[in-house]
Every structure is written in C-alpha cells, then in structure tokens.
C-alpha beads as a LAMMPS data file, in Angstrom:
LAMMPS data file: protein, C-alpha beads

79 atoms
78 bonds

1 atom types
1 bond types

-500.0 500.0 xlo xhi
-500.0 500.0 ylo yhi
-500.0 500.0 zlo zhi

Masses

1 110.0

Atoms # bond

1 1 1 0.000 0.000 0.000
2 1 1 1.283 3.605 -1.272
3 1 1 2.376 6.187 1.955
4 1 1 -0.202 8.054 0.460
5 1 1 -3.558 6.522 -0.238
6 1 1 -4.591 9.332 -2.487
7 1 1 -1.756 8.050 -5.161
8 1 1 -3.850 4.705 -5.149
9 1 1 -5.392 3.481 -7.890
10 1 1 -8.679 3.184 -5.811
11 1 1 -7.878 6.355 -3.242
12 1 1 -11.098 6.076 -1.323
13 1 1 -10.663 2.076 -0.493
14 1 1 -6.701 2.373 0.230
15 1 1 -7.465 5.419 2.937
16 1 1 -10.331 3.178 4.144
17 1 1 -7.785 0.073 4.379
18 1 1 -5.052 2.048 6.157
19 1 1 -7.525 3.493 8.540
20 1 1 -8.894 -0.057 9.426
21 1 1 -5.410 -1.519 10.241
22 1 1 -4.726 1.861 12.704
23 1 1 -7.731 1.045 14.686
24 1 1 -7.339 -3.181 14.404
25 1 1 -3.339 -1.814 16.283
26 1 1 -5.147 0.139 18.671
27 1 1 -8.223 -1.774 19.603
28 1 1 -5.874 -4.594 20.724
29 1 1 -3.394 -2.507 22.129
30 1 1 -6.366 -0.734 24.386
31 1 1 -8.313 -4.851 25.434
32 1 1 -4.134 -6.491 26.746
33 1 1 -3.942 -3.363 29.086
34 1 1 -7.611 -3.700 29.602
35 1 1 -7.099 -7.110 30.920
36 1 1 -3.710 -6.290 32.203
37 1 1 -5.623 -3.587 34.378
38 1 1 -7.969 -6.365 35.489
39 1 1 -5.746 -8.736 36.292
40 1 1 -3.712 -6.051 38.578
41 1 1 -6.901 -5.442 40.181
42 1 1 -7.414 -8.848 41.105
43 1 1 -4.318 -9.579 42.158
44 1 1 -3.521 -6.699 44.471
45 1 1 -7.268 -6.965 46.155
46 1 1 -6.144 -10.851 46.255
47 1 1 -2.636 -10.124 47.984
48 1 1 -4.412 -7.416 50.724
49 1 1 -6.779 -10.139 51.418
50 1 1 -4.198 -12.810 52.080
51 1 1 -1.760 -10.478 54.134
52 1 1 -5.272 -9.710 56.055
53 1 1 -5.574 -13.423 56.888
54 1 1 -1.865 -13.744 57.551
55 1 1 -2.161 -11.161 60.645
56 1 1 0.550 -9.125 58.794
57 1 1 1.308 -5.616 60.335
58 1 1 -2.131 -3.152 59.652
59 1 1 0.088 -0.490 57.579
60 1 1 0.631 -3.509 55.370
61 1 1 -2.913 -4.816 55.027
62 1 1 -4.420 -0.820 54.687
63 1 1 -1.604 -0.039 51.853
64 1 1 -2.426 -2.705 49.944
65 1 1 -6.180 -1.989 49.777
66 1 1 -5.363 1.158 49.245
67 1 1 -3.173 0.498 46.495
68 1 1 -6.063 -1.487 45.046
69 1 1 -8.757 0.754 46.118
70 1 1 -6.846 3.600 43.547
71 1 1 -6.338 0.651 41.046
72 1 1 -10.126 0.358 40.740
73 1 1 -10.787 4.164 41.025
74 1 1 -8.380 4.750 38.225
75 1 1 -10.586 1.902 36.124
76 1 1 -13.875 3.688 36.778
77 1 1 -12.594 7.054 36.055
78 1 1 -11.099 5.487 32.638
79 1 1 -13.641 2.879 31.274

Bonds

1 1 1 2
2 1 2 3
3 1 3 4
4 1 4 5
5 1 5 6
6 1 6 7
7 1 7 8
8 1 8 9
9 1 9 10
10 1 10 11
11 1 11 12
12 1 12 13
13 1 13 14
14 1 14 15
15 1 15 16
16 1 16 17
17 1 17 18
18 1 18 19
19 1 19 20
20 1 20 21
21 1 21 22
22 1 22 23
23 1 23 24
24 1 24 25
25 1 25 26
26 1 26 27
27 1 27 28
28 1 28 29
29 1 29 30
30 1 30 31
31 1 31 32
32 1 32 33
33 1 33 34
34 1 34 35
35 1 35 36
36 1 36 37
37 1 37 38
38 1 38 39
39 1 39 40
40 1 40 41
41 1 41 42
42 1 42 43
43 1 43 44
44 1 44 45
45 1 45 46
46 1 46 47
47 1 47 48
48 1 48 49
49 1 49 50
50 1 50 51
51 1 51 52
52 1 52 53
53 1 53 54
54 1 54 55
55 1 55 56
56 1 56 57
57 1 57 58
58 1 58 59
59 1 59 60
60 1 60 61
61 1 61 62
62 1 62 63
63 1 63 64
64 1 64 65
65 1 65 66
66 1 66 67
67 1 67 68
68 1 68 69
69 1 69 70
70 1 70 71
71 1 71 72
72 1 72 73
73 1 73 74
74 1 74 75
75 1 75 76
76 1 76 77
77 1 77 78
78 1 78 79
C-alpha cells in the first residue's frame, strides 16, 4: 500500500484500508492493558486479602487496599 492513499489506484478504499489496520493496532493494544488492568486489580485486592488473613502488620494490610482501592478508582474514572 502507497504512503499516500490518495496516489492509489482506488484512493477512497486504500485510505479506508489504512484506517482499518490503525484502529485493528489500537483496539488490541487498548483490550491487553484492559485485561492487564484487570488482572492487577485482582491480584492486588487478592494479595491485601491474604496479608489480612496472615495477621501481617495493619500499615501492610491498609496499603495494599489502598493500592487497590486507587487501582479500581483509576478503572472507573477510565472505562
């Protein structure tokens, strides 16, 4: 495919081509750190609950569900 689309034999259908493969790069790009985010969410909610039923120190326990109480603000704010 040309750098320019316009220099295409079909113009209209090359710009429409190159414009599908940008968003097929960024729409699976945006779902890994969509699940990525998920994932981190899970796991850090996961760890604070396990240090919780470890009777680790209380700074521990609350900066951990903190952590993941701002991991799943940030989500909300973004989605």
């Amino acid at each position: 495919m040309p750098d320019d689309p316009w220099d295409a034999p079909d113009p209209a259908l090359a710009y429409a081509l190159r414009q599908q493969n940008w968003y097929s790069a960024h729409r699976d790009r945006a779902r890994r750190l969509h699940w990525g985010s998920e994932v981190l969410i899970l796991l850090t909610t996961a760890a604070a609950t396990l240090a919780a039923a470890l009777q680790a120190p209380a700074w521990v326990t609350a900066g951990m569900g903190a952590v993941a109480l701002i991991f799943a603000g940030l989500r909300r704010i973004f989605d």
